[in-house]
Backbone as CSV, one residue per row, in Angstrom:
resi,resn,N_x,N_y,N_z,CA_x,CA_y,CA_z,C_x,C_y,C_z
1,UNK,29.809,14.248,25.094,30.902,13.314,24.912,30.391,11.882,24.772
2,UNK,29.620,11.477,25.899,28.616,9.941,25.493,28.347,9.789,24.030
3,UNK,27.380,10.913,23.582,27.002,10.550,22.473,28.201,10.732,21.010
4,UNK,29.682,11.252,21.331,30.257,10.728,20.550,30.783,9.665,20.367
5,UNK,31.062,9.182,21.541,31.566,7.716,22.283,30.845,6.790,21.442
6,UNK,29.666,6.976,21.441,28.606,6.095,20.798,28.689,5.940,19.336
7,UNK,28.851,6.928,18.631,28.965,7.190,17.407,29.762,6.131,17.058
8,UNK,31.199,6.413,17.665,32.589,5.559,16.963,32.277,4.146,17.728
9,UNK,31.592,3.635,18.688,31.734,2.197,18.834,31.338,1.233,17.720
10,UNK,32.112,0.500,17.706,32.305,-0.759,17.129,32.607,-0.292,15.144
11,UNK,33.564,0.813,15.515,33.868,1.543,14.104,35.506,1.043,13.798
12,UNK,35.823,1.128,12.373,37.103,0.433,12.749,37.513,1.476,12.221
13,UNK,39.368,1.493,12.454,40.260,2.740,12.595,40.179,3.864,11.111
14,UNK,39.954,2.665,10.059,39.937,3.694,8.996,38.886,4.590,8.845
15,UNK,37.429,3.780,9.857,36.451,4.783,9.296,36.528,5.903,10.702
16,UNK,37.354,5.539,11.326,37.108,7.037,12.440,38.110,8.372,11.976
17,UNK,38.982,7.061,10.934,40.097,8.606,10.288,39.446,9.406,9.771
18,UNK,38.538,8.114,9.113,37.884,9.272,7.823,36.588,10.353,8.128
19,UNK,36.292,9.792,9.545,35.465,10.840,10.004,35.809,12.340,10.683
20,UNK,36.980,12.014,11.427,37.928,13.003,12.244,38.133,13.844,10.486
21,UNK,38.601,13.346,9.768,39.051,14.393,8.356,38.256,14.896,7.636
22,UNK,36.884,14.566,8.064,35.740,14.996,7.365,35.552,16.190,7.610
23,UNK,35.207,15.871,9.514,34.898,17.127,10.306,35.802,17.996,10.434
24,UNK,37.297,18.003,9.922,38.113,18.849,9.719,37.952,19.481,8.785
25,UNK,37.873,19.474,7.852,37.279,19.761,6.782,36.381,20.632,6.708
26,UNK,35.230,20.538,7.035,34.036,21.118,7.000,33.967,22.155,8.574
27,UNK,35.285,21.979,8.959,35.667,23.379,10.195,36.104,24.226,9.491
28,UNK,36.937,23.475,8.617,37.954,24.509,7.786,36.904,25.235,6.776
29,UNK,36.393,24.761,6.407,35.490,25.094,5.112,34.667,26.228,5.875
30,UNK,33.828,26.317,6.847,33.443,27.197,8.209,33.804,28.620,8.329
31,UNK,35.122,28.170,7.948,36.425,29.582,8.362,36.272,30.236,7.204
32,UNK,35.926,30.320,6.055,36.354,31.198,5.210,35.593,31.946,5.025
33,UNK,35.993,33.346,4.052,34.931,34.151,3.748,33.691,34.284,3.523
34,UNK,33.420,33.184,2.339,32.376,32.353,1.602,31.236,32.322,2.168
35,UNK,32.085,31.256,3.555,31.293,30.439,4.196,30.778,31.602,5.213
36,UNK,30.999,32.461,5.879,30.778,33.462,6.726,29.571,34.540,6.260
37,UNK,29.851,34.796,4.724,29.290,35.233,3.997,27.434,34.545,4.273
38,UNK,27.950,33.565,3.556,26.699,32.822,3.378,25.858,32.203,4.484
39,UNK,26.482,31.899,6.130,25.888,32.270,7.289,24.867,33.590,7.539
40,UNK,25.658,34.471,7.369,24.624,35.582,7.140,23.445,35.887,6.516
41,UNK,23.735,35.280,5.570,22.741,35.341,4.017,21.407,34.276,5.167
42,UNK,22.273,33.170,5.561,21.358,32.298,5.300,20.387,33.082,7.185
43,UNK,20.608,33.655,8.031,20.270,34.305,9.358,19.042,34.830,8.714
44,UNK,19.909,35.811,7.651,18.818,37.267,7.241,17.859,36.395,6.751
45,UNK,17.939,35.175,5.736,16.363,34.709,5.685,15.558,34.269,6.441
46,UNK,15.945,33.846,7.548,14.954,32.969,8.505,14.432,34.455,9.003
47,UNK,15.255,35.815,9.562,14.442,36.456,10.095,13.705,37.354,9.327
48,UNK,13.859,37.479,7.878,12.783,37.977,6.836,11.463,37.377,7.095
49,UNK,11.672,35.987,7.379,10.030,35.324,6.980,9.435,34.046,8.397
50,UNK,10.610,34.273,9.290,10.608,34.009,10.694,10.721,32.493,10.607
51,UNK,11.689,31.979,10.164,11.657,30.289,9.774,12.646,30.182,10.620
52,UNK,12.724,28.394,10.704,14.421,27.573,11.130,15.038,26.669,10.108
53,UNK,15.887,28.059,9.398,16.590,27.034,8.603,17.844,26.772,8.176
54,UNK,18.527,27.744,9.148,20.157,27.743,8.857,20.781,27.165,10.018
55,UNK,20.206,26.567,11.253,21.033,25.529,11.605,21.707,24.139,11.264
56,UNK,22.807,23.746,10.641,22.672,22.295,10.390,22.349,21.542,11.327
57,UNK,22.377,20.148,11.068,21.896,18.825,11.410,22.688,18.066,11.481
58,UNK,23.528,17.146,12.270,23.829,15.981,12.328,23.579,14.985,11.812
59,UNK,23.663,13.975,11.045,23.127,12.973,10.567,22.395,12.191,11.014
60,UNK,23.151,11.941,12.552,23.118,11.173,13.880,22.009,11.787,14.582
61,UNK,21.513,12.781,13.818,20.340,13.605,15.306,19.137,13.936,14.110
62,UNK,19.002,13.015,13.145,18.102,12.806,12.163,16.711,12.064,12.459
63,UNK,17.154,11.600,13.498,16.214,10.389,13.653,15.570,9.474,13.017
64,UNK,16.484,9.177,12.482,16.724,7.826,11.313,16.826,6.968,11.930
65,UNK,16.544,5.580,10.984,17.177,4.294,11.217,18.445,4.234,11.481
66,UNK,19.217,3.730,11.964,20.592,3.900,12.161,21.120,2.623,11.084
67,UNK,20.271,1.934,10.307,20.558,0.998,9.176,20.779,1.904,8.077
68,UNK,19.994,3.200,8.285,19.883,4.121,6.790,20.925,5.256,6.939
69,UNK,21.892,5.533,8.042,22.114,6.322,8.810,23.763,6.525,7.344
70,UNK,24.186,5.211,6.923,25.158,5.810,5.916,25.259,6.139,5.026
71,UNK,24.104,5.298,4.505,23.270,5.983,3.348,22.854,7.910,2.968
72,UNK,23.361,8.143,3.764,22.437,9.847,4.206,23.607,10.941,4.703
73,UNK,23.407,12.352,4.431,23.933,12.896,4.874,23.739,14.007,5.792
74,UNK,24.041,14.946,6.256,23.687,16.149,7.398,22.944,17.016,6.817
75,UNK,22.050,18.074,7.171,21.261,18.636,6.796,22.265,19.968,6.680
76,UNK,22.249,20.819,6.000,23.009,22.119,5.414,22.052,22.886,4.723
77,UNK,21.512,24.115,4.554,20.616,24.959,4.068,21.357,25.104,2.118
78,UNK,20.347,25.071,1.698,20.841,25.469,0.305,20.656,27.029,0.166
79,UNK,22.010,27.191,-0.677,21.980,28.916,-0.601,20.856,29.291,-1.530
80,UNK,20.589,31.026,-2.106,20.052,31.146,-3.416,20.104,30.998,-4.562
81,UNK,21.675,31.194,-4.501,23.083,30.771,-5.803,22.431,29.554,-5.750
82,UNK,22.575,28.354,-5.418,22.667,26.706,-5.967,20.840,26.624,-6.591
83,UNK,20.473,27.621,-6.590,18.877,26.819,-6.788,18.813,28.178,-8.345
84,UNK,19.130,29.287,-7.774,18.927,30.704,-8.989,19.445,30.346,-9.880
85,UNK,21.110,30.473,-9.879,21.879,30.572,-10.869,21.613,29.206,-11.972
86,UNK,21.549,28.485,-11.286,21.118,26.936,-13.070,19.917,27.379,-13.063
87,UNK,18.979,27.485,-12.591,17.272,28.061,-13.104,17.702,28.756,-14.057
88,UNK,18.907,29.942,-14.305,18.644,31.090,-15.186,19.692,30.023,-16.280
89,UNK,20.349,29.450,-15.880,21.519,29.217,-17.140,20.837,28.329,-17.441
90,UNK,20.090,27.398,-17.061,19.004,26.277,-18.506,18.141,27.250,-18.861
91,UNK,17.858,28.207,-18.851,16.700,28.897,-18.903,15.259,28.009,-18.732
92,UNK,15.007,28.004,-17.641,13.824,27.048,-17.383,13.206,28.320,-16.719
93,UNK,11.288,28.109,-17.600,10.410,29.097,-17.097,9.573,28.100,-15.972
94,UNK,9.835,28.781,-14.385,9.284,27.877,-13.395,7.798,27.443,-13.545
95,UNK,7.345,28.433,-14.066,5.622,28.242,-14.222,5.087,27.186,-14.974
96,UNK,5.659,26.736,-15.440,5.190,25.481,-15.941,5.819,24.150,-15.306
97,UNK,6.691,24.013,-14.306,7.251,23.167,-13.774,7.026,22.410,-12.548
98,UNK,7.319,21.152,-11.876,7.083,21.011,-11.142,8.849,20.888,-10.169
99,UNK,8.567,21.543,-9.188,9.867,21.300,-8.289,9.747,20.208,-7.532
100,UNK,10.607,19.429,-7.621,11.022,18.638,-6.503,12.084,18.854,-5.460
101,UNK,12.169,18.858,-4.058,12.891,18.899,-3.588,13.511,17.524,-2.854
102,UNK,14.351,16.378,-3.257,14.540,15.451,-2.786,15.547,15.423,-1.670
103,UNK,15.288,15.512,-0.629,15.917,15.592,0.809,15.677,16.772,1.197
104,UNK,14.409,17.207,1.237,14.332,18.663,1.643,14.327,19.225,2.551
105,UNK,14.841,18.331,4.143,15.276,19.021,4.884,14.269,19.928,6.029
106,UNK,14.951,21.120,6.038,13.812,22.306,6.781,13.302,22.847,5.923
107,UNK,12.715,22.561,4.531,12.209,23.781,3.282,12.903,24.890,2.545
108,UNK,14.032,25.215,3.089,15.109,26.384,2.424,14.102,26.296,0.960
109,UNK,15.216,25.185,0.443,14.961,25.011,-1.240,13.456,25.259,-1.644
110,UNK,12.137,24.484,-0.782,11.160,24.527,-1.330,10.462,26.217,-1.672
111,UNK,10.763,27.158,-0.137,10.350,28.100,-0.075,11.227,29.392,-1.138
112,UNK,12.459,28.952,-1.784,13.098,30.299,-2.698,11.826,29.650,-3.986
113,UNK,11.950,27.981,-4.394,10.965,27.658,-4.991,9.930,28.389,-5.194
114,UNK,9.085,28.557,-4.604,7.643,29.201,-4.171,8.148,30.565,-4.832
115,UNK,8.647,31.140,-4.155,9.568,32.748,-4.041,9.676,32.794,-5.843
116,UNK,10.034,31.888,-6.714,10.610,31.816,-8.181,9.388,31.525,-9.099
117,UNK,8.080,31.392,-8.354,6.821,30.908,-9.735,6.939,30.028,-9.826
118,UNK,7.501,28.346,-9.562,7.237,26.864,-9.773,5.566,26.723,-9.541
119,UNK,5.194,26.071,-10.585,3.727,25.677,-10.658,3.384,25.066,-9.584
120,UNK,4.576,24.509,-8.716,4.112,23.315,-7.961,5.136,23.034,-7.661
121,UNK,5.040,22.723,-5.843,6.321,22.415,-5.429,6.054,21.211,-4.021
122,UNK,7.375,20.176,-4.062,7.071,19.466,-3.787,8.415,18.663,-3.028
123,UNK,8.587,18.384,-1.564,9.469,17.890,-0.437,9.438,16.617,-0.152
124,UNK,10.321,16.092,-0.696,10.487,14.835,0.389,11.880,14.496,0.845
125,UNK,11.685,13.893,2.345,12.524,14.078,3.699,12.234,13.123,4.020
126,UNK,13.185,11.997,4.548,13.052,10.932,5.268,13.032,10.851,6.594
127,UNK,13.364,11.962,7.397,13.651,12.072,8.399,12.585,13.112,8.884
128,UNK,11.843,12.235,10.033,10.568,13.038,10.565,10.833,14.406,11.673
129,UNK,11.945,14.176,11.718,12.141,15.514,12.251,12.204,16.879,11.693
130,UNK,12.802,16.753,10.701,12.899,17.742,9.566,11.620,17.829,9.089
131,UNK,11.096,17.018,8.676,9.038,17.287,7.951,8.650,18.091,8.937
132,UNK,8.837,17.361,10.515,8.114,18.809,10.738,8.321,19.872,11.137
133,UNK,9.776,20.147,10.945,9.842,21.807,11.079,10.065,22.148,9.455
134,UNK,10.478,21.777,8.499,10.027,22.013,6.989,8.166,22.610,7.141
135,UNK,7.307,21.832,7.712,6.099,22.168,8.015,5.836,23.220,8.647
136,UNK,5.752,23.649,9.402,6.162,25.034,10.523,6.774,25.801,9.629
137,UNK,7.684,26.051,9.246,8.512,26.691,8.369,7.433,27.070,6.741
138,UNK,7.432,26.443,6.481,6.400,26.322,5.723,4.997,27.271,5.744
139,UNK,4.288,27.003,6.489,3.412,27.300,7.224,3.533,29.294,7.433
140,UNK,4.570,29.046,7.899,4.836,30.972,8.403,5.067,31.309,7.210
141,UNK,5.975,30.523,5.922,6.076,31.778,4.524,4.815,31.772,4.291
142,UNK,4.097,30.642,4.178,2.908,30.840,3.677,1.697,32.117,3.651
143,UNK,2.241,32.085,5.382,0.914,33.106,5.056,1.378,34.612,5.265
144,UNK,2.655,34.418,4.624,2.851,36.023,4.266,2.920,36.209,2.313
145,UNK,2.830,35.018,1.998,2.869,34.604,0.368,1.462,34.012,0.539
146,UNK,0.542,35.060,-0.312,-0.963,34.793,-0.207,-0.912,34.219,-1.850
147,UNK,-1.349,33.170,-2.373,-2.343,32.926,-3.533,-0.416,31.827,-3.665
148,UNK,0.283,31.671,-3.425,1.117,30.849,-3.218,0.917,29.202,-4.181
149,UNK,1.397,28.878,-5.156,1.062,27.520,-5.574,1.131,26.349,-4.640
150,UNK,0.436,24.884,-5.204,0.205,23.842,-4.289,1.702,23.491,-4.262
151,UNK,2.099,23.516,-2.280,2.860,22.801,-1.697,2.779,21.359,-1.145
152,UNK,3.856,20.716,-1.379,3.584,19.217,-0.309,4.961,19.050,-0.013
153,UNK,5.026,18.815,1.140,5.969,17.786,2.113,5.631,16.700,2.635
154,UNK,6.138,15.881,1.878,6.230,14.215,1.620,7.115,13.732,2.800
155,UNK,7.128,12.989,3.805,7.787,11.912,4.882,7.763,10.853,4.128
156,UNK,9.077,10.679,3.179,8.919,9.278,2.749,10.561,8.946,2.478
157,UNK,10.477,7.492,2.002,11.989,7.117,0.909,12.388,7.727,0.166
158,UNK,12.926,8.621,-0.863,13.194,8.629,-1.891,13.453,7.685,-2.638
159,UNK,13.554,6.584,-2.604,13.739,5.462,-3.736,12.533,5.351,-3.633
160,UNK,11.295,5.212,-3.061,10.064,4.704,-2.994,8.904,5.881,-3.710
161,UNK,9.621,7.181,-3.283,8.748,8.024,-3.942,8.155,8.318,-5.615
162,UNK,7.159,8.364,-6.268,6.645,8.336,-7.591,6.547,9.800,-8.295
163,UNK,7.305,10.322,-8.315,7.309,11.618,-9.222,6.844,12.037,-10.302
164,UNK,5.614,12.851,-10.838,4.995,13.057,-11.264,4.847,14.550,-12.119
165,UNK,4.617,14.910,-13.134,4.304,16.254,-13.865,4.462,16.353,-14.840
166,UNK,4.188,17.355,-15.536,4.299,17.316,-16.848,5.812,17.758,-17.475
167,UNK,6.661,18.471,-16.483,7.874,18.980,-16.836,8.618,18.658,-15.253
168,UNK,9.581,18.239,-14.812,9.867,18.557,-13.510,11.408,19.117,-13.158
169,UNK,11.609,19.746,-12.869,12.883,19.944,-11.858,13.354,19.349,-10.723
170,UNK,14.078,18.944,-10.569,14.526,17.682,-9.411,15.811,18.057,-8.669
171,UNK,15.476,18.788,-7.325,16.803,19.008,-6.970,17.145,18.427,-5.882
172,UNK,18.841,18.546,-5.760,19.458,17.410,-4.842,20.536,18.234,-4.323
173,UNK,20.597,18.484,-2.842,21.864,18.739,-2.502,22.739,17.755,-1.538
174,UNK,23.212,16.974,-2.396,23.727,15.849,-1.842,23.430,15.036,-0.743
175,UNK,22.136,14.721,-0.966,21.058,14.302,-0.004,21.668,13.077,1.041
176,UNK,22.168,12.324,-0.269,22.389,10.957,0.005,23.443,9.990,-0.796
177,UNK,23.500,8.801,-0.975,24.951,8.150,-1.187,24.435,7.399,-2.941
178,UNK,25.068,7.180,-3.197,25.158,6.957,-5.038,23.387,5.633,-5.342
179,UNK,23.765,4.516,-3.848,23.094,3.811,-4.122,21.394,4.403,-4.213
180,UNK,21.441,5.254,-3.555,19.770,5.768,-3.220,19.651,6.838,-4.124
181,UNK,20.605,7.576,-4.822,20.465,8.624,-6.430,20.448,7.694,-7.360
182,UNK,20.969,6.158,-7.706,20.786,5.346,-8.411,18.850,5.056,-8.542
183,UNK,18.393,4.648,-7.691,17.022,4.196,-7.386,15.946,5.550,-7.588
184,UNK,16.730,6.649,-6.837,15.831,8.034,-7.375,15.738,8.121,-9.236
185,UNK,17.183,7.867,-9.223,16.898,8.446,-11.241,16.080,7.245,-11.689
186,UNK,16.086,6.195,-11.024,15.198,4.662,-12.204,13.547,5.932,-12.003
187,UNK,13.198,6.369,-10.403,11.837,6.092,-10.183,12.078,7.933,-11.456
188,UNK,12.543,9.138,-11.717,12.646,10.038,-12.524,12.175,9.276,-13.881
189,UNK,13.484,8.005,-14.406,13.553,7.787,-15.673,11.576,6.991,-15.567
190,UNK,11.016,6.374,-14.577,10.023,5.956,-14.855,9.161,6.706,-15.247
191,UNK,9.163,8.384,-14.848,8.377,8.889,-15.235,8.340,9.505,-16.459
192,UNK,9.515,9.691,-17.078,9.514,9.828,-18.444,9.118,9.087,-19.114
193,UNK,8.977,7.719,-18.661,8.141,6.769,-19.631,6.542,6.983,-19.864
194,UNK,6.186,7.705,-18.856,4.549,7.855,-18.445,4.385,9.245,-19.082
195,UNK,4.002,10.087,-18.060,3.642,11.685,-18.969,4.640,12.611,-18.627
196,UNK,5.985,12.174,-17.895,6.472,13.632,-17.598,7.133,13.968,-19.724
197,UNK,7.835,15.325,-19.787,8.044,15.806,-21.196,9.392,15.467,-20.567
198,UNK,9.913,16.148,-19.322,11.361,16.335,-19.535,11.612,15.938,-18.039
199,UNK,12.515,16.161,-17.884,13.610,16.151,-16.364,14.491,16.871,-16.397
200,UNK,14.664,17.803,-15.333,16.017,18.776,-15.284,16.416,18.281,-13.987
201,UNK,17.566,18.010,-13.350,18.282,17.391,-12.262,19.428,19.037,-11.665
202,UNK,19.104,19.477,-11.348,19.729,20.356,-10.024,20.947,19.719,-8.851
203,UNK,21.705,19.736,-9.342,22.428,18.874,-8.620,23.514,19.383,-8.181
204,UNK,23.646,20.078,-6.478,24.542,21.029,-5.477,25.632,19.843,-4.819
205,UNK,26.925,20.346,-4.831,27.903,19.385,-4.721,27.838,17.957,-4.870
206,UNK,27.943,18.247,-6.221,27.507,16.591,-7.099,28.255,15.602,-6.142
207,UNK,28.378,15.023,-5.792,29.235,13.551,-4.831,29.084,12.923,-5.786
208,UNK,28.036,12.248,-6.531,27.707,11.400,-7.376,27.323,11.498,-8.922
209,UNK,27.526,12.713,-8.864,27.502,12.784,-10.132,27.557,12.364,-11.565
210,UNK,28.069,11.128,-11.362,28.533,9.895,-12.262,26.825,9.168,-12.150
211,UNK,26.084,9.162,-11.479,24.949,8.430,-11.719,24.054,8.859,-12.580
212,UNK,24.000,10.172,-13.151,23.284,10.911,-13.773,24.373,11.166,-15.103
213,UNK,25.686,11.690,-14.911,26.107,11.893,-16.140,26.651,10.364,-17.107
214,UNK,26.538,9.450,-16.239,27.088,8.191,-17.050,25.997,7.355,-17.848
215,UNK,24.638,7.953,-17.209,23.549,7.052,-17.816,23.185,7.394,-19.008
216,UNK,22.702,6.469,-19.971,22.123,6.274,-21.693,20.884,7.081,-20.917
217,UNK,20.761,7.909,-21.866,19.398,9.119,-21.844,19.685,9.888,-21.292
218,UNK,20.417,10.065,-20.604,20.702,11.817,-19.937,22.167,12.467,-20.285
219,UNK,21.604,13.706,-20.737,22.724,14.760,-20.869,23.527,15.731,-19.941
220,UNK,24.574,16.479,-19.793,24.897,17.340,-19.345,24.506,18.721,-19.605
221,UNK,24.114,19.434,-18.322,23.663,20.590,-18.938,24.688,21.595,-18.226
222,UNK,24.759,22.903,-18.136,25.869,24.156,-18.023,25.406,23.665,-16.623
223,UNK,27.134,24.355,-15.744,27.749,23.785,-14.702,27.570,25.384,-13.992
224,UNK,27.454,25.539,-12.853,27.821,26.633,-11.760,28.406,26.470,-10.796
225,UNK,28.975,27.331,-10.185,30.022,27.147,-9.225,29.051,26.206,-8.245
226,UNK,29.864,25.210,-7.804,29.712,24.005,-7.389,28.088,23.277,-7.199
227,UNK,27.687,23.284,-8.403,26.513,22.833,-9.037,26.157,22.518,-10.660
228,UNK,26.410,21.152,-10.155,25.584,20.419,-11.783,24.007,20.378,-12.146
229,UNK,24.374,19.901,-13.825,22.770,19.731,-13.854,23.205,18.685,-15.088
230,UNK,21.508,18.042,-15.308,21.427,16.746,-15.835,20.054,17.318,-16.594
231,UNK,19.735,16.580,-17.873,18.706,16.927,-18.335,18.154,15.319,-19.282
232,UNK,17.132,14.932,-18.988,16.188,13.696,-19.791,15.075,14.229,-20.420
233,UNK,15.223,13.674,-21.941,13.698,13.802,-22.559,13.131,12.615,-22.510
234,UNK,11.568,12.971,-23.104,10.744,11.416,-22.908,10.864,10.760,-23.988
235,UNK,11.544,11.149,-24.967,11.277,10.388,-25.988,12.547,9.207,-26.163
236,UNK,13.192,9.534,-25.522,14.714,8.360,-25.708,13.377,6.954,-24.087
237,UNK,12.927,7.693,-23.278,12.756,6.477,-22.693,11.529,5.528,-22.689
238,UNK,10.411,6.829,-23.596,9.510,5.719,-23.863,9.165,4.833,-24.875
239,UNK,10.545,5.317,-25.933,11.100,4.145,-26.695,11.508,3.289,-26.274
240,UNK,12.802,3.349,-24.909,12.480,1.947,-24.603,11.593,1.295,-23.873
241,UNK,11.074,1.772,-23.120,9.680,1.193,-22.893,9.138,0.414,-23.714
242,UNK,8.579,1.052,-24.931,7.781,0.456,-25.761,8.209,-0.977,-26.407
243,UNK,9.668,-0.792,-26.652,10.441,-1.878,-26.893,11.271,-2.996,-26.186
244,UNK,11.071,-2.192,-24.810,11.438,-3.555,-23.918,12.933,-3.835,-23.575
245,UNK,13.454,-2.289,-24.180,15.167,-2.570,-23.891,15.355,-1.873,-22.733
246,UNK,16.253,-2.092,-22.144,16.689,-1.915,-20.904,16.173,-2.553,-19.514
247,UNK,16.137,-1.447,-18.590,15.420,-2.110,-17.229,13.657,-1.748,-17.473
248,UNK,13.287,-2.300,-16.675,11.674,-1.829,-16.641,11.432,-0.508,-15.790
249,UNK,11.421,0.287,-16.583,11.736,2.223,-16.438,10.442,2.289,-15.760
250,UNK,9.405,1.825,-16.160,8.138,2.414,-15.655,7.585,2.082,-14.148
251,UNK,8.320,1.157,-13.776,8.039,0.810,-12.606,8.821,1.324,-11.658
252,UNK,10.040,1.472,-12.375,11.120,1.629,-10.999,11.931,0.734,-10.225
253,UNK,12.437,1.295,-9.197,13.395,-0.505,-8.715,12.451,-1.340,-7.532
254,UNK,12.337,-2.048,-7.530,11.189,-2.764,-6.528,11.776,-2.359,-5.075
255,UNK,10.620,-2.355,-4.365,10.785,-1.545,-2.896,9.755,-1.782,-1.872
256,UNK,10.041,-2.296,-0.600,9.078,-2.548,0.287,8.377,-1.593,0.800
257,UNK,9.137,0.019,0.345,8.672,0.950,1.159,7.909,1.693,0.545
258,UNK,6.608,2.486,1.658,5.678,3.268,0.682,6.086,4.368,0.334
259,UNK,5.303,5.223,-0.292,5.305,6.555,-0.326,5.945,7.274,0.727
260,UNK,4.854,7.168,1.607,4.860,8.257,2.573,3.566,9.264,3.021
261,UNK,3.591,9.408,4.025,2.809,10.490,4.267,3.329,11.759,3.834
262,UNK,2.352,12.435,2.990,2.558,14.070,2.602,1.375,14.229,3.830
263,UNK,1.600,16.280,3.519,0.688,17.116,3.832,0.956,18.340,2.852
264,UNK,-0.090,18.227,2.450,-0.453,19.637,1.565,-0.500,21.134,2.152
265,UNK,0.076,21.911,2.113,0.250,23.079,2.694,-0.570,24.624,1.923
């Protein structure tokens, strides 16, 4: 009870409505078949491969900044549906790709990744609590998935992080709030200026969706039950690059913050 007490101090009335209706919400959402369904689903994987990854998270028990704390949202396991089903409807062959997982949480996403042939797969989590049981977690698929491609889990920003490959996949399950998917797609669009070919955007209960489908250079790609996707080539941005129109793509949005510590797994 303290620590809800705490939560709502110095909150004003509209934002405690809107929190009380949130969490109603997402009780209700709890209750249904779906959702019961997919509890299960998500049990039977942790004890297939002995992980922790179907408890959620609090926002508040992130161990975040509490400056970054609205920026961000609760940790929720991504099912198989939100990561399978657009893999098969862009038809994207993983083996040549690089995955990103941006807010990755406890690893769910990274490890079906692995599980699908991605050339290369790759976590970042702002919240050091999650890195390291994503790590641990990690760690145990691993060594029942022998010859496994290079993993990393990144402890960093996502606006700060530099994304890299020759093709990438970029997925998001509503990690975070428009302003910090704004700053993720500049540091994406930067890399299309450099060597990536393409960008595919994975995107599980779009919230923001407007940041990706409203921007010059990116398209819409086929929709799944409650999952978008976004697709960039390099050639719309390292034209402008070359020419100097727009923002300065290659750099990204300026940022005090580093990388991050990875660990290679």
């Amino acid at each position: 009870m303290q620590a809800i007490l705490s939560r709502l101090r110095n909150r004003q009335e509209g934002e405690i409505a809107a929190l009380i209706l949130k969490n109603i919400r997402h009780g209700i959402a709890a209750l249904s078949a779906e959702q019961r369904h997919r509890r299960a689903a998500d049990r039977a994987f942790d004890r297939r491969w002995g992980t922790d990854t179907s408890r959620g998270v609090s926002v508040h028990d992130l161990g975040i900044d509490r400056s970054r704390i609205e920026q961000c949202n609760r940790y929720d396991p991504s099912s198989t549906a939100m990561l399978r089903d657009p893999v098969a409807a862009l038809g994207i062959d993983p083996a040549i790709h690089h995955f990103i997982d941006y807010g990755a949480g406890k690893g769910r996403a990274m490890m079906l990744a692995i599980e699908m042939g991605f050339a290369r797969v790759s976590g970042i989590e702002l919240s050091t609590r999650l890195c390291d049981i994503a790590t641990a977690n990690i760690s145990h698929f691993a060594a029942q998935h022998p010859g496994m491609p290079p993993v990393r889990m990144v402890a960093a920003d996502a606006a700060a992080f530099m994304p890299d490959g020759g093709d990438i996949v970029a997925y998001f399950y509503n990690p975070f709030d428009a302003t910090v998917m704004n700053m993720v797609r500049n540091r994406l669009e930067g890399a299309l200026c450099r060597l990536t070919g393409r960008v595919v955007v994975i995107y599980a209960n779009p919230e923001h969706g407007e940041v990706f489908a409203d921007a010059p250079g990116w398209r819409q790609g086929p929709s799944t039950p409650g999952v978008a996707t976004f697709v960039a080539e390099s050639e719309r941005f390292r034209w402008r690059a070359l020419t100097g129109s727009g923002s300065d793509l290659s750099s990204g949005p300026s940022s005090p913050l580093s990388q991050g510590d990875g660990m290679t797994l």
